[in-house]
C-alpha positions in Angstrom: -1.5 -10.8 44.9 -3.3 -7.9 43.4 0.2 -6.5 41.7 1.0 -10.2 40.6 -2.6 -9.9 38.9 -2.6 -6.6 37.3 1.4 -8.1 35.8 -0.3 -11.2 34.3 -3.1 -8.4 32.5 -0.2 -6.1 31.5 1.9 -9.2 29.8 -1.3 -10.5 28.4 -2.4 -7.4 27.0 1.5 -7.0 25.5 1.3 -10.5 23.8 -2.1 -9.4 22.2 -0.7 -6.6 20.6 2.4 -7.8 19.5 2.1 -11.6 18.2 1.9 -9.8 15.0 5.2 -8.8 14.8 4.8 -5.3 13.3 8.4 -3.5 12.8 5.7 -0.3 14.3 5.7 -0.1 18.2 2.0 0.1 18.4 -0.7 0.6 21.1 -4.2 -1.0 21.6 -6.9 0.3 20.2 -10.4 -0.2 22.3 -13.4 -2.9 21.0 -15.6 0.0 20.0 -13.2 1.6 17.9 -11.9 -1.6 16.3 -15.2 -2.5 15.5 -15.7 0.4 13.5 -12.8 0.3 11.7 -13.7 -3.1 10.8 -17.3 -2.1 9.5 -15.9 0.9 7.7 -12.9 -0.7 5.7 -14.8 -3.6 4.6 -12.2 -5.8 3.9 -12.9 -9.1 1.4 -11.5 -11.3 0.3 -10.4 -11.7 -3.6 -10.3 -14.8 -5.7 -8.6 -13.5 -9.1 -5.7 -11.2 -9.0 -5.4 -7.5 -9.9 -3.8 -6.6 -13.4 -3.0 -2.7 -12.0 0.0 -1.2 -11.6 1.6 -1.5 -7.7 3.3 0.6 -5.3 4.1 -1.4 -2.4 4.8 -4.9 -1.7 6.4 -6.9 0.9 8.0 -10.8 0.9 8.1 -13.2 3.5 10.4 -15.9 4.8 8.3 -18.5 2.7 8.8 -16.4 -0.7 5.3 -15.3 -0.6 4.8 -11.8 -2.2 2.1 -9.3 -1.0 1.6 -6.5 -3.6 -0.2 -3.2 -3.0 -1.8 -1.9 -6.0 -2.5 1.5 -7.6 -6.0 2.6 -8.5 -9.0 5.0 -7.8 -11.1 2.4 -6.8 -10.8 0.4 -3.2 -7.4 -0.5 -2.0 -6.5 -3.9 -3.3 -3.9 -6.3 -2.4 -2.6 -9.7 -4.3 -0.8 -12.5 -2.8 2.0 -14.9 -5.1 3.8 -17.4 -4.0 7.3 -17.4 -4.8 7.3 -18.3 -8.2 4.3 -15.7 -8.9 1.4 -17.9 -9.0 -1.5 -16.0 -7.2 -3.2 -17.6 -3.8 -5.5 -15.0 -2.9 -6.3 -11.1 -2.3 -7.7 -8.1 -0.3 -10.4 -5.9 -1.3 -11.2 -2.8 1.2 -12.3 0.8 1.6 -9.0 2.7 2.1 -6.3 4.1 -1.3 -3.4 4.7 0.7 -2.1 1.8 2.6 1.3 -0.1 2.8 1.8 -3.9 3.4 4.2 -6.3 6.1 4.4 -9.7 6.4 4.9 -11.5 9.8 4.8 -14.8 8.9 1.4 -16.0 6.5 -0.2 -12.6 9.0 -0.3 -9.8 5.7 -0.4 -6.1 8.6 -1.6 -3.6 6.5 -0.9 0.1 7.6 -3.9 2.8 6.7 -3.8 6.2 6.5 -5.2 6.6 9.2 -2.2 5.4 11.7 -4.2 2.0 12.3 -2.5 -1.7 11.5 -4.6 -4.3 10.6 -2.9 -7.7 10.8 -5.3 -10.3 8.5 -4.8 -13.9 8.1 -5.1 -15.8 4.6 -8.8 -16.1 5.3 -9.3 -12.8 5.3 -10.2 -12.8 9.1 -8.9 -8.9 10.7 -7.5 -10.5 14.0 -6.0 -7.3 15.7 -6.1 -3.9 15.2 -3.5 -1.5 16.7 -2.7 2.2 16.5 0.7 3.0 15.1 2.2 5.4 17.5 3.3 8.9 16.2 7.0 8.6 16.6 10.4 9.3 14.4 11.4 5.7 14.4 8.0 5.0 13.3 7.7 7.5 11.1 11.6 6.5 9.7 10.4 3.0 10.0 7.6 3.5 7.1 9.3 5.5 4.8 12.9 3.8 4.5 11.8 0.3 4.5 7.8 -0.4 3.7 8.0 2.6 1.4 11.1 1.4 -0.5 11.1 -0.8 -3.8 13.6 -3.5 -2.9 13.9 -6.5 -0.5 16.5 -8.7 0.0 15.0 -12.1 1.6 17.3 -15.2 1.7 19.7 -14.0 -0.1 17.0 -13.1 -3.1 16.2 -9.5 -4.1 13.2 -8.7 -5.1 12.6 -5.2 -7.0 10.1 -3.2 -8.5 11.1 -1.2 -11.6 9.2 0.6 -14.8 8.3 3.7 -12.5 5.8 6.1 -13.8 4.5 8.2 -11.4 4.4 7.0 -7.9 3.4 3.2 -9.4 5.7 0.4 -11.1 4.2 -1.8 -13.7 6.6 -4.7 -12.5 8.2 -7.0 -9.7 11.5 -8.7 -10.5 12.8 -11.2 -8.7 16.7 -11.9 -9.3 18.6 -14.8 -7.2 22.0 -15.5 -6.0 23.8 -15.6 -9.9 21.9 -12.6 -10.8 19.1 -14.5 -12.8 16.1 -12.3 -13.3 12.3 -13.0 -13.6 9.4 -11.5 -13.8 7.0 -12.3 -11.5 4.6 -9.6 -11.4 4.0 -7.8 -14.8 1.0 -4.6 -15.6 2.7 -3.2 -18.3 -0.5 -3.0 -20.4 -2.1 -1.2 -17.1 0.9 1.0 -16.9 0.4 2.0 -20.8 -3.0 3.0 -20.5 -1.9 4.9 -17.3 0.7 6.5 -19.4 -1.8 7.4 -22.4 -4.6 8.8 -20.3 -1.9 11.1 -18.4 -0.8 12.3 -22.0 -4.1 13.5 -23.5 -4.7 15.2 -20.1 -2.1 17.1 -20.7 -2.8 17.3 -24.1 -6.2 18.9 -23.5 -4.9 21.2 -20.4 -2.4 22.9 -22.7 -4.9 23.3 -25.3 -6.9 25.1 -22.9 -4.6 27.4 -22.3 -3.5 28.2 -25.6 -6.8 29.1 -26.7 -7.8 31.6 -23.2 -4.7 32.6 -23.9 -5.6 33.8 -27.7 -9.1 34.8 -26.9 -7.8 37.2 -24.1 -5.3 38.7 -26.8 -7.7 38.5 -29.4 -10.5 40.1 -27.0 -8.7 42.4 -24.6 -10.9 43.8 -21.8 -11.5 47.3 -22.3 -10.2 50.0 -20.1 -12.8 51.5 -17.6 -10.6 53.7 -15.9 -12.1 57.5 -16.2 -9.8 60.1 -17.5 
């Protein structure tokens, strides 16, 4: 009876941390520390949709498009529908993140080897530990990492690289029709512009050390 008990824990405790449907094999995490996580990343919800540049997205079954975006500020996700009208968006404390659908559940993978797995609300209804494996590891970087999906016989792309962002997400169907259903070309311009006069002023910084020093050599305090 005791064995038959400690099963119907083990299963429950399986279901819990799985009805998410992460492509991560994951393990719990305890209520303290999912507490804190909870408290620390902050997560809100959004009801206007960022214009930044994105580096990770994912689409469900349904055609609806999670995009990660790019930015110095708080990690920030938007949500489309299939023909790129936004729903609704994320708002929380971490920079480096990637994004899965299971269904209308967004999982969002931190840093920090945790998944969160939110609902449209904006409700954080589990929080796992992503285990530190090679499939796991193979797992992030060959498919939540990459910039294509091919969903129901749609691909969905993201193109106009610059950096480690894209300014766009392309959606082309069975013909080979194209459309644009994400655009942040203005966002990636700036990006491009500000990257430019950093340069810009880095080199001029070195040209002119570089002119004093030759200009001004140091004087030689060796003794004869």
């Amino acid at each position: 009876m005791l064995y038959l008990f400690h099963l119907l824990i083990t299963c429950l405790c399986f279901f819990t941390f799985n009805v998410t449907g992460s492509g991560f094999s994951t393990t719990a995490v305890d209520e303290e520390r999912k507490e804190r996580f909870i408290t620390n990343v902050d997560l809100k919800l959004l009801d206007e949709p960022a214009t930044s540049t994105i580096e990770c997205f994912d689409v469900n079954e349904d055609g609806m498009i999670a995009l990660g975006h790019t930015g110095s500020s708080p990690g920030v996700i938007s949500v489309y529908s299939s023909d790129g009208m936004f729903r609704y968006g994320y708002t929380f404390n971490c920079r480096t993140f990637y994004v899965e659908w299971y269904k209308d559940i967004l999982n969002i993978y931190f840093g920090d080897e945790l998944l969160a797995s939110v609902s449209p609300s904006g409700e954080i209804i589990n929080v796992s530990e992503v285990e530190k494996t090679v499939e796991n590891n193979s797992y992030c970087y060959s498919y939540l990492d990459e910039v294509k999906r091919n969903v129901n016989n749609t691909e969905y792309e993201m193109r106009n690289c610059f950096l480690s962002s894209y300014s766009q997400l392309v959606k082309i169907d069975e013909n080979g029709k194209e459309t644009v259903l994400y655009s942040a070309q203005t966002s990636q311009n700036a990006q491009i512009g500000i990257t430019i006069v950093v340069v810009i002023v880095f080199v001029g910084v070195l040209l002119i050390v570089g002119f004093y020093h030759k200009e001004n050599p140091e004087p030689d305090t060796e003794k004869s």
